[in-house]
C-alpha positions in Angstrom: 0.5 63.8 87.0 4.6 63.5 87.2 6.1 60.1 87.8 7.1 61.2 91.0 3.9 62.3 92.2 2.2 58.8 91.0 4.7 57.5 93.5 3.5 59.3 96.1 -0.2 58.7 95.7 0.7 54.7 95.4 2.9 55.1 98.5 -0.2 57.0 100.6 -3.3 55.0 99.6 -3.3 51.0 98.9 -6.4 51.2 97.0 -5.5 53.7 94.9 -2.3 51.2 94.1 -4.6 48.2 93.8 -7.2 50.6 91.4 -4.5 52.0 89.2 -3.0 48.7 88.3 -6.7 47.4 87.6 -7.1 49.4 85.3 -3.5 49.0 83.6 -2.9 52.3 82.9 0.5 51.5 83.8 3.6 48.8 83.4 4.7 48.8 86.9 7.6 46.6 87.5 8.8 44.7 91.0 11.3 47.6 91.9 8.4 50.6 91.9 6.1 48.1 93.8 9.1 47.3 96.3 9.4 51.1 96.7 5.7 51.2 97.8 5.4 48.1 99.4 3.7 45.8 97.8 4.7 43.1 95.0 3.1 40.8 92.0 3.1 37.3 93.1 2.6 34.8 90.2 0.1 31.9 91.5 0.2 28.5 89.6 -0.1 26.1 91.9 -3.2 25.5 95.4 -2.5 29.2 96.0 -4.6 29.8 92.6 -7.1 28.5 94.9 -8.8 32.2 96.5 -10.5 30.4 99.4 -6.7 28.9 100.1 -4.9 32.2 99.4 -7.1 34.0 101.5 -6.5 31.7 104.6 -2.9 32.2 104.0 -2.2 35.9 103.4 -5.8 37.2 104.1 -5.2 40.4 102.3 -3.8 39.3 99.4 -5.6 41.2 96.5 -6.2 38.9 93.5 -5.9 40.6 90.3 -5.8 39.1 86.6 -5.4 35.6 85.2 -1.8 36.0 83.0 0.4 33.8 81.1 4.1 32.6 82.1 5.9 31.6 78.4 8.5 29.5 78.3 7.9 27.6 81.3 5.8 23.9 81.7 3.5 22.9 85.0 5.0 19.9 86.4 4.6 18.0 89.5 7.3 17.2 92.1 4.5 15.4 94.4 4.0 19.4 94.6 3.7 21.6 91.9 6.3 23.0 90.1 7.1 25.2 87.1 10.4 24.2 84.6 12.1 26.2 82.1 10.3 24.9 78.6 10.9 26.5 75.1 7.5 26.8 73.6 5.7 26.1 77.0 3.4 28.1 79.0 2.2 28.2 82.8 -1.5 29.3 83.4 -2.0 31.3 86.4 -2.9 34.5 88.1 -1.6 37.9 89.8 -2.1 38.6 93.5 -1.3 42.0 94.7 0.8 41.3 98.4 2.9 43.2 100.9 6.3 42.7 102.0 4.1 41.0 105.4 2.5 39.0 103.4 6.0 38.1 101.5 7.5 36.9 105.0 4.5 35.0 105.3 4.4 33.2 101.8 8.4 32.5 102.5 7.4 30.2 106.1 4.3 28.4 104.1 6.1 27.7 101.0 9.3 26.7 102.9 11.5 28.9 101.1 14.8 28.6 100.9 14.9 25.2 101.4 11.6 23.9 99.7 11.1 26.6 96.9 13.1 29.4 96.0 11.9 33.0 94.7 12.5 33.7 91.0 11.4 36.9 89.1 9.6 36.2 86.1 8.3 38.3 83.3 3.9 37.4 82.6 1.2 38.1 80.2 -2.6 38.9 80.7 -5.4 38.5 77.8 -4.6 41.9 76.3 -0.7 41.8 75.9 0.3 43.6 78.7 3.2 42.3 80.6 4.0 42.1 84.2 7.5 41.9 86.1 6.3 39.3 89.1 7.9 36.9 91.7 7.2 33.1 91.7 8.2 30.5 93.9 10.1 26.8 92.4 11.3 24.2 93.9 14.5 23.5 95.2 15.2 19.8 93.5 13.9 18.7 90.8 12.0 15.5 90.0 9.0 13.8 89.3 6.4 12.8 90.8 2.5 12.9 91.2 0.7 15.1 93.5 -1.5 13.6 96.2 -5.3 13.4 95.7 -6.0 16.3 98.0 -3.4 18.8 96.5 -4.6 18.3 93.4 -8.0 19.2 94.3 -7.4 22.1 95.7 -5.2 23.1 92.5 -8.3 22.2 90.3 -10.5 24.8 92.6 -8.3 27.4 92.1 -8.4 26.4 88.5 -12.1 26.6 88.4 -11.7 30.4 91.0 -10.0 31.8 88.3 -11.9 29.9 85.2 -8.8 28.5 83.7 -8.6 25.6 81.1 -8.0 22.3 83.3 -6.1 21.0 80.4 -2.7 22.4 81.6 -3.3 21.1 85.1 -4.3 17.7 83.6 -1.4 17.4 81.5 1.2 18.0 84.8 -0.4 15.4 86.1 -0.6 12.7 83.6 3.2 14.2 83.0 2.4 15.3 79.2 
């Protein structure tokens, strides 16, 4: 099958798009997604949470825990991810449209709250993943409230990730 005609089966049938990249047959980066509609949304913080996610962009696919390198978990009351030689961010792929992009934008307050960024991740296996995150605007310090932090630590638990990273933003290790 031609580039071009991969294209055109992503652009015609979602599930084919969601299938295909499942089984990473593929390194598919934001622009080819764009072209068909639908982006990688890196997850570190409550939307890591699938109960959460789901009640914000209800058809949000979620895909594959990954890595974010370089970077460090830290809390601005919410959660926030810095530039950090050495550091990682734990967190997971969701598979969204551009609806559910306007949507994210209004929850997450973006411009003003968090901005976009495009990041480069890593799952288990090595594969890596061009993906859109959101960080915040100013930067500080500053613990998360109870609540917040629970529903981070379910989403930690969704997507059975080591707590350790979450427990270290917090205690700010």
């Amino acid at each position: 099958m031609s580039f071009d005609n991969i294209i055109i089966k992503l652009e015609t049938n979602y599930q084919y798009a969601v299938n295909w990249f499942s089984l990473g047959k593929l390194y598919i980066s934001i622009k080819i997604y764009e072209r068909v509609g639908l982006m990688l949304y890196f997850a570190y913080a409550s939307n890591l949470s699938k109960e959460y996610m789901k009640s914000r962009c209800g058809d949000a696919i979620p895909l594959k825990k990954v890595y974010l390198k370089n970077y460090k978990l830290v809390f601005n009351e919410l959660a926030d991810i810095i530039q950090n030689d050495g550091g990682t961010v734990i967190g997971a792929l969701y598979l969204i449209s551009k609806q559910e992009l306007v949507e994210l934008d209004r929850l997450e307050g973006y411009p003003d709250l968090y901005t976009r960024i495009v990041i480069e991740v890593e799952d288990d296996k090595g594969n890596k993943y061009d993906a859109f995150a959101y960080i915040m605007v100013d930067k500080k310090l500053e613990s998360p409230p109870d609540h917040y932090y629970l529903t981070l630590k379910k989403g930690y638990e969704d997507w059975d990730l080591p707590l350790e990273f979450l427990e270290n933003a917090r205690d700010m290790k």
